[in-house]
N, C-alpha and C positions, 0 to 999 in steps of 0.2 A: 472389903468394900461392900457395904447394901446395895440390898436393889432399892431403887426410888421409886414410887409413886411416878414421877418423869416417866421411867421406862419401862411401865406398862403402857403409860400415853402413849408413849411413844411409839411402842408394837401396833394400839390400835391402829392408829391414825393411820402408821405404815400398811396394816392389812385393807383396812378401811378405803385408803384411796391408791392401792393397787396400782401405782403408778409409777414405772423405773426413772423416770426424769428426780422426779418428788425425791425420792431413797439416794441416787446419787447428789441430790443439791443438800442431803439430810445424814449423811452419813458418817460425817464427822459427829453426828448426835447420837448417832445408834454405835458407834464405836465407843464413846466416851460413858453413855447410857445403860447400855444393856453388854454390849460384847466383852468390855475389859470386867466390867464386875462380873458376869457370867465365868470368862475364861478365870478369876480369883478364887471364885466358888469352886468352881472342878480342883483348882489347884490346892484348895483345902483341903478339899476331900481326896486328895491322892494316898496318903498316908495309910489311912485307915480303912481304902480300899484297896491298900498293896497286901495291910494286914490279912485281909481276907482274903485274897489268893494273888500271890506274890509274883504269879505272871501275868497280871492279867494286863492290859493295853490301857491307859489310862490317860494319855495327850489328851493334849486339848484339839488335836486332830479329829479327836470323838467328837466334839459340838458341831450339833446339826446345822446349817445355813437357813437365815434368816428368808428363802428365795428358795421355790422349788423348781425345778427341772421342767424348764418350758414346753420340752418332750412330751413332758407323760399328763399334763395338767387341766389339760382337755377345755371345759371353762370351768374350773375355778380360779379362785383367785392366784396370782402368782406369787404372793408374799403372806409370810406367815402370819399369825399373831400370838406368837410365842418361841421360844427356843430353846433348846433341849442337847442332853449329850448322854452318850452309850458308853460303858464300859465293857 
């Protein structure tokens, strides 16, 4: 599944108006937009990054959340504009 064009809007608009109300009335759009094609891309790339070392942790529990840790965020914004995952 690609990424769309949508689901960079979609990141902006979510970093841009930094707003938890906004994100939960919209998240059925960043589920459908960015997160299910993102978690299809990792799941792509599992293969042939087992190839490359065959222990290494490769869930989709690696993908980083679209919301960072209200903890530590001090002011900036509290949502991202982008989304990312670690192996």
């Amino acid at each position: 599944m690609p990424f769309s064009s949508e689901a960079l809007d979609f990141l902006f608009e979510n970093w841009s108006r930094n707003d938890r109300n906004w994100y939960h009335e919209n998240k059925s759009r960043f589920k459908s937009l960015v997160q299910e094609p993102f978690i299809q891309f990792v799941r792509d790339l599992q293969p042939t990054m087992l190839e490359i070392d065959p222990v290494m942790d490769v869930s989709e529990k690696r993908i980083a959340r679209v919301y960072r840790d209200a903890r530590i965020i001090g002011n900036g914004p509290f949502f991202r504009d982008h989304i990312w995952c670690t192996f």
